[in-house]
BALO-930934 format. One record per residue: residue number from 1; residue in one letter; chain; x negated, y negated, z of N, C-alpha, C in turn. Coordinates in steps of 0.2 Angstrom, whole numbers, m for minus. Example, Ala and Ser with C-alpha at 12.3 -4.5 7.8 and 13.67 -1.06 7.14 Angstrom:
// BALO-930934
  nunu  martor  guvex   n.c1   n.c2   n.c3  ca.c1  ca.c2  ca.c3   c.c1   c.c2   c.c3
     1       a      A    m66     28     39    m62     22     39    m66     16     39
     2       s      A    m64     11     35    m68      5     36    m64      0     39
// end
This chain:
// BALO-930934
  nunu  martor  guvex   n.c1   n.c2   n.c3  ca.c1  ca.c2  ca.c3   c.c1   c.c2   c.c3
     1       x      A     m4      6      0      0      0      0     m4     m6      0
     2       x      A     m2    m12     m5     m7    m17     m3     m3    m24     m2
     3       x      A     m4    m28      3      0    m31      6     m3    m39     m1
     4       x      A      5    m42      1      6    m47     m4      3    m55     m2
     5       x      A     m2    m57     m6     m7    m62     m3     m2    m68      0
     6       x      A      6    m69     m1      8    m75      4      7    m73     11
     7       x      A      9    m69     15      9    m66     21      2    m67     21
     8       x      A     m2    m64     18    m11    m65     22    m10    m72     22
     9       x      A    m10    m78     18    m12    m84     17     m8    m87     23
    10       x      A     m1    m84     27      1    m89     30     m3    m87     37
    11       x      A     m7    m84     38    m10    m82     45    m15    m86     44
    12       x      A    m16    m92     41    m19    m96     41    m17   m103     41
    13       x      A    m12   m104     40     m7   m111     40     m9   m114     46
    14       x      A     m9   m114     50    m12   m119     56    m19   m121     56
    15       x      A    m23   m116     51    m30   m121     51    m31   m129     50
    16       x      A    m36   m132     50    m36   m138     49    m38   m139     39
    17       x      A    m34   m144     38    m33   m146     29    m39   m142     25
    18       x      A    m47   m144     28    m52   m142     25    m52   m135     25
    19       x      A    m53   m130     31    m51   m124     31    m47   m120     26
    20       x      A    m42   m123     28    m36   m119     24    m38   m121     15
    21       x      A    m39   m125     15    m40   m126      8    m49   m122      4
    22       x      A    m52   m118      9    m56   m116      9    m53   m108      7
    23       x      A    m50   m108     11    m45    m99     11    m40    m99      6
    24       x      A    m39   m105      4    m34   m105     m4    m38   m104    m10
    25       x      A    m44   m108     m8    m48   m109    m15    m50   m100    m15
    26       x      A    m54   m101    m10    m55    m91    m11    m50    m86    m13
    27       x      A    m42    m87    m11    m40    m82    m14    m37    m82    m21
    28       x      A    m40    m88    m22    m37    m87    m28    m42    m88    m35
    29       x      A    m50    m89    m32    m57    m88    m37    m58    m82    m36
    30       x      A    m57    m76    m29    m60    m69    m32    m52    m65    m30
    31       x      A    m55    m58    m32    m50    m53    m31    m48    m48    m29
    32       x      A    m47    m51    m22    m49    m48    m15    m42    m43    m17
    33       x      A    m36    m45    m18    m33    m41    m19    m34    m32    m21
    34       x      A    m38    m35    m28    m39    m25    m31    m46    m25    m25
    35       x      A    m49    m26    m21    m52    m24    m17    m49    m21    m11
    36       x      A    m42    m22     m8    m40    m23     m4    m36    m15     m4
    37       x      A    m34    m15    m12    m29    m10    m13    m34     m2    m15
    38       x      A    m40     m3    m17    m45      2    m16    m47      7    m11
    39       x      A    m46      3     m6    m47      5      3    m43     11      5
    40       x      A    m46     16      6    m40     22      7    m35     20     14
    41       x      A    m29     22     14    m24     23     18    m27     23     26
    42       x      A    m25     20     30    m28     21     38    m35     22     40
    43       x      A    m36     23     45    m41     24     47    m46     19     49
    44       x      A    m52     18     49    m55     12     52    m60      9     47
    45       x      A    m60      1     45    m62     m2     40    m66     m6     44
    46       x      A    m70     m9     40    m77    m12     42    m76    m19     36
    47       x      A    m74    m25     38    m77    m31     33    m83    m33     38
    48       x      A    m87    m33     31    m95    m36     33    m95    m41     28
    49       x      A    m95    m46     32    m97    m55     28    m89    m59     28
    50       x      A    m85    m58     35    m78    m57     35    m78    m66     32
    51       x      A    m79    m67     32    m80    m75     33    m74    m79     37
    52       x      A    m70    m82     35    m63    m82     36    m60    m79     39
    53       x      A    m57    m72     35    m57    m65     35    m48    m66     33
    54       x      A    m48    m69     28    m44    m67     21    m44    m59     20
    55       x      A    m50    m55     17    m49    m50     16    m46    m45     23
    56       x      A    m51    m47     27    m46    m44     33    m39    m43     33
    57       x      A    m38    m49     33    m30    m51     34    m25    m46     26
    58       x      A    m27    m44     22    m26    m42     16    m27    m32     19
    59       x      A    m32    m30     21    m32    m25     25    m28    m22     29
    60       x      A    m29    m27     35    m22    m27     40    m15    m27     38
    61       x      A    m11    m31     35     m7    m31     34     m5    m26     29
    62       x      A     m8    m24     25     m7    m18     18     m6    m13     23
    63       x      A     m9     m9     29     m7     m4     33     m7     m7     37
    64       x      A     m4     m4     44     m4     m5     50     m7      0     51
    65       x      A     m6      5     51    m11     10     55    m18     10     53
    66       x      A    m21      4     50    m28      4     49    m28     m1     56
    67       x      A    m38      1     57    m41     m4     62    m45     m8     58
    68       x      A    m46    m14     58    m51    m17     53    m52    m23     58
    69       x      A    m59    m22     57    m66    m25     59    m71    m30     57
    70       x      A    m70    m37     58    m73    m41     54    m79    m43     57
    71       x      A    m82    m46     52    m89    m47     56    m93    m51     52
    72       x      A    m97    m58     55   m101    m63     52   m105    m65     55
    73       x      A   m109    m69     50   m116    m71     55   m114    m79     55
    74       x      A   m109    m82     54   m106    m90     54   m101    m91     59
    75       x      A   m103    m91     66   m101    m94     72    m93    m98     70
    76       x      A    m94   m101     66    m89   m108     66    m81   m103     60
    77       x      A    m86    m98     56    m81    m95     52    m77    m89     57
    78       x      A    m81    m86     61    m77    m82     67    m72    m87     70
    79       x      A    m74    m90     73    m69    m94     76    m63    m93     73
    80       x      A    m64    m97     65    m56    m97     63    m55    m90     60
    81       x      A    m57    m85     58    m54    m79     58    m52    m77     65
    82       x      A    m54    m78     71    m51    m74     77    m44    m77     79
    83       x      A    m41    m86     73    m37    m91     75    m32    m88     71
    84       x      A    m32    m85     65    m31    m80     57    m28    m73     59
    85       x      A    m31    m69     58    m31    m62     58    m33    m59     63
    86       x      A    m35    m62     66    m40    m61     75    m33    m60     79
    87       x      A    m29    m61     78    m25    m63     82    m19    m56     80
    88       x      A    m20    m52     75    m15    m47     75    m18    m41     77
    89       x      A    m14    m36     81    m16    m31     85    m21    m27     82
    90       x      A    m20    m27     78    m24    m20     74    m30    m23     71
    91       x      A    m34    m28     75    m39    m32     70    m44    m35     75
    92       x      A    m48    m35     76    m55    m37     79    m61    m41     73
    93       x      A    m61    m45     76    m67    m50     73    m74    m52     78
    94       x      A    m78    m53     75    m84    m55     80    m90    m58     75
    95       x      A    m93    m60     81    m99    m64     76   m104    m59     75
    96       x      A   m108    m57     69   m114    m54     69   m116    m51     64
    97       x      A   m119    m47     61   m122    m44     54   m120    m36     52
    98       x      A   m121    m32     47   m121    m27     45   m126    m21     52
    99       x      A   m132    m24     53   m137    m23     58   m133    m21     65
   100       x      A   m131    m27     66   m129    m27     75   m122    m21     74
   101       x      A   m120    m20     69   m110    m17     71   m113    m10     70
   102       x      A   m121     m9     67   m121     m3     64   m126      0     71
   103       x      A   m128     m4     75   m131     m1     82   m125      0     88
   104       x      A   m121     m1     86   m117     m1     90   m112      4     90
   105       x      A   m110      5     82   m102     10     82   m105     15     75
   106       x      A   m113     18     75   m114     22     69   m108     26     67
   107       x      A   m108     28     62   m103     32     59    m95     32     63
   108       x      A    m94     26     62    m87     25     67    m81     23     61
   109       x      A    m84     21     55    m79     19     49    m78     23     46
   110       x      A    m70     24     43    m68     26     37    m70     22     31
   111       x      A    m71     18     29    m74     11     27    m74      6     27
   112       x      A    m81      5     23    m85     m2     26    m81     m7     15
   113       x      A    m81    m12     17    m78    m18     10    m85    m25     12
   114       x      A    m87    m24      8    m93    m30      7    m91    m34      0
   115       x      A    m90    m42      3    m86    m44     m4    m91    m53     m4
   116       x      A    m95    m51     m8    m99    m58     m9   m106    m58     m5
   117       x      A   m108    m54     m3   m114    m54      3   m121    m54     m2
   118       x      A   m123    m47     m3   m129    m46     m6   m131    m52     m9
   119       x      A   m129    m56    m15   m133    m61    m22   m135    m68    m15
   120       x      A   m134    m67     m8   m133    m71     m5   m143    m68      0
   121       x      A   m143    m61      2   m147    m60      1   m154    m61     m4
   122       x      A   m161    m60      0   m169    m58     m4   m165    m52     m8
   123       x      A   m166    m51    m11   m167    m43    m17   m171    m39    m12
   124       x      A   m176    m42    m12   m180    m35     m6   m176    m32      1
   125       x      A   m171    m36      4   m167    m35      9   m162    m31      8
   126       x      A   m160    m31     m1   m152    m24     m2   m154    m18      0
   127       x      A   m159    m16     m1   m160     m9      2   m158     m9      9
   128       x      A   m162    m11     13   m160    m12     20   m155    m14     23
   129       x      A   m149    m19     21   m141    m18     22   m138    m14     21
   130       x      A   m139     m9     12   m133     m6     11   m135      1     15
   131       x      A   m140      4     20   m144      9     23   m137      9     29
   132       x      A   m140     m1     31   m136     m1     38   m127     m2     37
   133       x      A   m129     m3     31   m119     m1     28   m117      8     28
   134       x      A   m123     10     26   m123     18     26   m121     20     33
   135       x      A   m123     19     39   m123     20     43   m117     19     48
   136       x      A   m114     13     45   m108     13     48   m103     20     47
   137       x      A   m104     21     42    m99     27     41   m100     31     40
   138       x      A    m94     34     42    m93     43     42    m95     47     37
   139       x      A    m99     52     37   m100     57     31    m94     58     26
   140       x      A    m94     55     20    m91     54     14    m86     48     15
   141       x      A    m87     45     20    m85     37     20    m85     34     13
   142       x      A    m81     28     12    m81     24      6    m84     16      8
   143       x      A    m88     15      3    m90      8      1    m87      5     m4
   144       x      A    m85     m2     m1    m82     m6     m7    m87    m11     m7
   145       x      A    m89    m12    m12    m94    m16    m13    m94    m22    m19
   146       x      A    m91    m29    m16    m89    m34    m23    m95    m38    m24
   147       x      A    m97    m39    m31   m101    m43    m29    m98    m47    m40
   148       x      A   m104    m55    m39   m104    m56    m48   m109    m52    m50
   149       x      A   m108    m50    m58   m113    m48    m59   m119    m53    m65
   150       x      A   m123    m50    m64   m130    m56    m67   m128    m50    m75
   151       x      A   m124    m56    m79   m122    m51    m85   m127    m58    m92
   152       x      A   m127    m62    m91   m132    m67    m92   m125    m74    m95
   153       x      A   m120    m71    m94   m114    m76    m98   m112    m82    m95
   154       x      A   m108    m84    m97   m107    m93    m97   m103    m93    m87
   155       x      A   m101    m86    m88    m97    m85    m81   m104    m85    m75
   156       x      A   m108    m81    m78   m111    m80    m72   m117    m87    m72
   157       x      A   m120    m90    m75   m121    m97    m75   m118   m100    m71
   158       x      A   m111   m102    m73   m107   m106    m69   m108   m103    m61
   159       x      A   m105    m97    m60   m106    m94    m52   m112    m94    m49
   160       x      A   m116    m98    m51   m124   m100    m50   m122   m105    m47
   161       x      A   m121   m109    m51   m121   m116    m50   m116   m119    m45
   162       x      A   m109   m116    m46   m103   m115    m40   m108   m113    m33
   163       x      A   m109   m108    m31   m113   m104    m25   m118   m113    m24
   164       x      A   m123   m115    m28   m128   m119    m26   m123   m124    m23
   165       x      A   m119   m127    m26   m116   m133    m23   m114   m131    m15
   166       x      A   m112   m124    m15   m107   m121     m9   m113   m119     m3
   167       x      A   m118   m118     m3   m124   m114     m3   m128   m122      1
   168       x      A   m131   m125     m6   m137   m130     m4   m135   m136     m2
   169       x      A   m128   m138     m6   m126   m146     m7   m121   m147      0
   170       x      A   m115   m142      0   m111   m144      5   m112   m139     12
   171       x      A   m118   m132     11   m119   m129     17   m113   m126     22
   172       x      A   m110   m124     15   m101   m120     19   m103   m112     17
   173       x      A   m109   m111     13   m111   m103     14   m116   m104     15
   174       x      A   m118   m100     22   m127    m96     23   m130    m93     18
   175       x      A   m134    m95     15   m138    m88     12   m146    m89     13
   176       x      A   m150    m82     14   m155    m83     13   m161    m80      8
   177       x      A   m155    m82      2   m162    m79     m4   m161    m86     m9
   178       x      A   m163    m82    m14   m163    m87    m19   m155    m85    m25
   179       x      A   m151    m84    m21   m145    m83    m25   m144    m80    m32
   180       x      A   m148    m76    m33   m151    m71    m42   m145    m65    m40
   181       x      A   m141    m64    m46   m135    m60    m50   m141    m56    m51
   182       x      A   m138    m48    m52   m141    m44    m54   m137    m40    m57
   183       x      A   m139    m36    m62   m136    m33    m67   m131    m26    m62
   184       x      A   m128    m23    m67   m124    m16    m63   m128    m13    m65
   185       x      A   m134    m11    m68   m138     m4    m66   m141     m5    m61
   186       x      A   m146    m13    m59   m148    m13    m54   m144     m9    m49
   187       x      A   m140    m14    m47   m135    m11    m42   m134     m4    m41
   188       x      A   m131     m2    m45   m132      5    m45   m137     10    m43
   189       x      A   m144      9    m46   m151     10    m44   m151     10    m36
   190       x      A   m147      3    m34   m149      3    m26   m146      6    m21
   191       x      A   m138      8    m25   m135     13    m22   m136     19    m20
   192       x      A   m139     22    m27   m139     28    m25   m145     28    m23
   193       x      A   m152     24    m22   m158     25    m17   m156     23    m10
   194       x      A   m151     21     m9   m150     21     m2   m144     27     m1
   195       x      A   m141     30     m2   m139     35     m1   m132     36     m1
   196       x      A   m129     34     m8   m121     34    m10   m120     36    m16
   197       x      A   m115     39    m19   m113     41    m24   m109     38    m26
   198       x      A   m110     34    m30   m106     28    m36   m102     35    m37
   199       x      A    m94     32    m37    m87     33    m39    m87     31    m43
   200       x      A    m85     23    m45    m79     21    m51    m84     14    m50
   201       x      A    m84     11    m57    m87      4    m57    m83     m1    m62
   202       x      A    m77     m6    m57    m73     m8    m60    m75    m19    m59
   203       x      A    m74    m17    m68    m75    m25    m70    m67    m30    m68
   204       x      A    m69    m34    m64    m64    m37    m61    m64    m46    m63
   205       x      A    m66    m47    m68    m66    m54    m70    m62    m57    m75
   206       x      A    m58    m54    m76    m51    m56    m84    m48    m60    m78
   207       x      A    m47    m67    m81    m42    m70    m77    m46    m76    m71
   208       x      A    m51    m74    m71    m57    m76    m67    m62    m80    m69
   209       x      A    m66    m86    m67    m73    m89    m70    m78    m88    m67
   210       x      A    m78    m81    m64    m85    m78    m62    m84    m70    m63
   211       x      A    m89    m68    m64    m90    m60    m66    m90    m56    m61
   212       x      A    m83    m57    m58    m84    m51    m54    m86    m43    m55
   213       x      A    m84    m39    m49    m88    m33    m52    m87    m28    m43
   214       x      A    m81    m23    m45    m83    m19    m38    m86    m14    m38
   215       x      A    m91    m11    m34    m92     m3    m35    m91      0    m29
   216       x      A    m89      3    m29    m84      8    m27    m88     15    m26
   217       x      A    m90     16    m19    m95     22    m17    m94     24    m12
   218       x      A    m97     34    m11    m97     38     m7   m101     39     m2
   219       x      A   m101     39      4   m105     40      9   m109     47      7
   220       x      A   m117     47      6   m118     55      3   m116     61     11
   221       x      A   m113     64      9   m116     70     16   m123     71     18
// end
């Protein structure tokens, strides 16, 4: 089941103008939706990089009998997901990393949804998040994994230069790399060296001015 994005958006109506209009723009530049609806049925979900935690909110209300877990390294964006989606039973949010939740609760997910993190990352640090992304989960858990892709087009340009202004100019996203797209074999390559089995690798940008891109993967046994 996947819950309809009015209901997610009104669990944000009390934010202040800026916020909210932050949790508008996002739902309606990526596609969090087919992310949201990939997520199998119940069980316990991990968002890493919750920000807001839109997708959370998209999660939670699609099941209820799911648990979902948000988690960030931006203090100020917890806060308003805990004011959001924090606030409904089946939903915990916190401040902190892939690292911190994966010392804490190893293989305690049915899955984990990463939506926009990595290209925010060094390239030499993917292996080492998707390992501690591995770890959250259950043997044969699922990875949802969204990111743009570096396909070299007028989309992925722009989502360059979109991110820099969001990133360097107005400092409403963390990042600590240099913001470089990578193709879907990269990605791929890094998946399966760090220990998942690429499912399904679904292009998600018709309708969109960035090149999204899910992949969709198995926790190895």
């Amino acid at each position: 089941m996947n819950a309809p994005l009015a209901p997610a958006l009104a669990l944000f109506s009390h934010l202040p103008p800026a916020e909210r209009f932050h949790v508008h723009a996002r739902a309606f530049s990526a596609p969090l939706e087919a992310v949201a609806a990939r997520v199998p049925p119940g069980g316990a979900v991990a968002d890493v990089g919750c920000g807001h935690g839109l997708l959370t909110a998209l999660l939670a209300l699609g099941d209820s009998r799911r648990m979902v877990h948000g988690v960030d390294p931006d203090p100020r964006k917890v806060e308003w997901a805990r004011k959001g989606p924090g606030l409904l039973p089946h939903v915990k949010v916190e401040e902190g990393g892939v690292d911190s939740l994966a010392q804490r609760l190893p293989g305690h997910f049915d899955a984990v949804a990463v939506c926009d993190v990595l290209y925010l990352l060094p390239v030499e640090r993917w292996a080492d998040f998707l390992r501690a992304a591995r770890r959250l989960l259950r043997p044969g858990g699922r990875l949802l994994l969204k990111e743009a892709e570096g396909d070299g087009s007028w989309k992925h340009r722009k989502c360059l230069a979109q991110e820099w202004v969001m990133v360097t100019l107005l400092g409403r996203t963390k990042a600590g790399g240099d913001l470089v797209l990578q193709s879907r074999e990269t990605v791929l390559g890094v998946l399966r060296d760090t220990g998942f089995l690429p499912r399904e690798t679904v292009a998600l940008g018709a309708g969109y001015s960035t090149p999204h891109i899910l992949y969709v993967a198995d926790s190895a046994p």
